[in-house]
C-alpha positions, -999 to 999 in steps of 0.1 A, spaced: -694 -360 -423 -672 -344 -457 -673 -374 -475 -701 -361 -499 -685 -330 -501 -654 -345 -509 -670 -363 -537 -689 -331 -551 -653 -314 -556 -638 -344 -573 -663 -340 -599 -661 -300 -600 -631 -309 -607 -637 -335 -638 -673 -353 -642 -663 -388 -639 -681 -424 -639 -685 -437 -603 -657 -462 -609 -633 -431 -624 -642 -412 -593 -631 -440 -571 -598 -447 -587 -594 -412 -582 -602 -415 -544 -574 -447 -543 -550 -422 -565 -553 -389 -550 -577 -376 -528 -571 -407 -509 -541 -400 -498 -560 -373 -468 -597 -382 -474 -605 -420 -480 -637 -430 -490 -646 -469 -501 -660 -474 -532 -691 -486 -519 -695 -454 -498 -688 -435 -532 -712 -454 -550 -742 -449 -518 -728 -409 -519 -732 -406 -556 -768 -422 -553 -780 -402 -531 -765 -369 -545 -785 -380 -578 -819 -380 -553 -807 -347 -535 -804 -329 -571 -768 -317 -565 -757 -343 -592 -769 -351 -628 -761 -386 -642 -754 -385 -681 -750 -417 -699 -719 -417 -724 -708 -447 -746 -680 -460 -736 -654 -469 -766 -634 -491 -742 -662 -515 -733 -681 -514 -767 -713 -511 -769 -716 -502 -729 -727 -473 -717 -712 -459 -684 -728 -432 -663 -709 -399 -657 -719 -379 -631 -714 -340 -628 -722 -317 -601 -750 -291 -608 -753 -259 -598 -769 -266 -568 -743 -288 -556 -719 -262 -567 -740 -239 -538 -739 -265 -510 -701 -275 -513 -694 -232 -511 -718 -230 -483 -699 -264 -467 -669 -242 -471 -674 -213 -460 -704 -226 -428 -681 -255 -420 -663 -250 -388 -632 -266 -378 -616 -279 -348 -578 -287 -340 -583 -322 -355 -599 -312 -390 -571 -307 -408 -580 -330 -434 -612 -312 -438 -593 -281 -439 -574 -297 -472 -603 -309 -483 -620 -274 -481 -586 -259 -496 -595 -284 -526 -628 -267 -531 -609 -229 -531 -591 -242 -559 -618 -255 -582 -646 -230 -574 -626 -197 -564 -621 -178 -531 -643 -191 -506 -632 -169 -476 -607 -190 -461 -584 -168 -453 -604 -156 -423 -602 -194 -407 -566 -196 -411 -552 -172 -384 -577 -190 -361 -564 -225 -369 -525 -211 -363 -539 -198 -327 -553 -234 -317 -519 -251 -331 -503 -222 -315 -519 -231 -281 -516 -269 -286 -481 -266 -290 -478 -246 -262 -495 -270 -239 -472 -302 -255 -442 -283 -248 -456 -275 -210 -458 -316 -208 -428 -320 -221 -412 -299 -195 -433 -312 -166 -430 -352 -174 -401 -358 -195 -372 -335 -176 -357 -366 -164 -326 -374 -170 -336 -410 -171 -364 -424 -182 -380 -456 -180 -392 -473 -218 -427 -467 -209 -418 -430 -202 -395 -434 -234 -426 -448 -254 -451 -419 -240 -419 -391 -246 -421 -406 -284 -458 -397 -292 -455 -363 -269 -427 -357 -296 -450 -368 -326 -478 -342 -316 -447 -318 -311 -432 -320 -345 -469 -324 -360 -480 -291 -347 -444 -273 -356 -447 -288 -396 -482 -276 -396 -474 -243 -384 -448 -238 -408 -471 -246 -437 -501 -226 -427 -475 -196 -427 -465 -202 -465 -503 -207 -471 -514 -176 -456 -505 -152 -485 -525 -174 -510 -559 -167 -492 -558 -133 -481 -567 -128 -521 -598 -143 -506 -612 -111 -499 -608 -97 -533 
């Protein structure tokens, strides 16, 4: 489970108040990694009793005399989201973790990810393969019943999925091989 990790880079990336950090989860990072704010809130507690997150207590000059907590991620937490990174292995359907651990690269700095990358284009390489063997085996009909039609449909969906990702892993090659450097 990322969702901690997640978390830790959202506040590499700017300390923020639990309910900052989870308008930032509805916002942005949302948008590949969801997390509900009660699981932010439960993640953020126990980061605080794991040590990879200090608490500070600010004033907050849009509630008066409130004071709101603002969590940022120590440097132990720094260490366990690069060693999430870079120890984190992926399968064909991690993608999102794989944007997730893209996110961290771009706050903390190379973390080696351009060694995972050619491996991730050989299992999209070989899924694609194997769709377009199924699409040649079942779908070669000139007619087709809707059920047939229906199945086609999501064949094609895993199709285009795997071409668009392939594409983009190309174009993101070159910006990790500085990984090495």
């Amino acid at each position: 489970m990322s969702t901690p990790h997640a978390i830790l880079i959202a506040l590499l990336e700017k300390p923020s108040s639990g309910y900052d950090l989870a308008r930032r989860f509805d916002r942005a990072i949302g948008y590949f990694w969801h997390a509900t704010h009660q699981q932010i809130y439960r993640e953020l507690g126990r980061m605080v009793a794991t040590g990879w997150v200090a608490v500070l207590e600010e004033d907050d000059a849009h509630a008066g005399a409130t004071r709101r907590k603002v969590y940022r991620v120590l440097p132990v937490g720094r260490e366990e989201v690069e060693r999430w990174a870079r120890e984190t292995r992926l399968g064909p359907d991690d993608r999102n973790v794989f944007l997730l651990k893209l996110r961290a690269d771009a706050v903390i700095g190379p973390l080696g990810l351009g060694e995972e990358v050619p491996r991730l284009i050989e299992e999209a390489r070989a899924r694609l393969k194997t769709y377009r063997e199924i699409e040649q085996r079942d779908f070669g009909a000139p007619v087709l019943t809707r059920g047939q039609q229906l199945q086609y449909a999501i064949l094609k969906a895993g199709i285009r999925t795997q071409e668009s990702w392939l594409e983009w892993a190309e174009e993101l090659k070159p910006l990790l091989n500085d990984d090495q450097a």
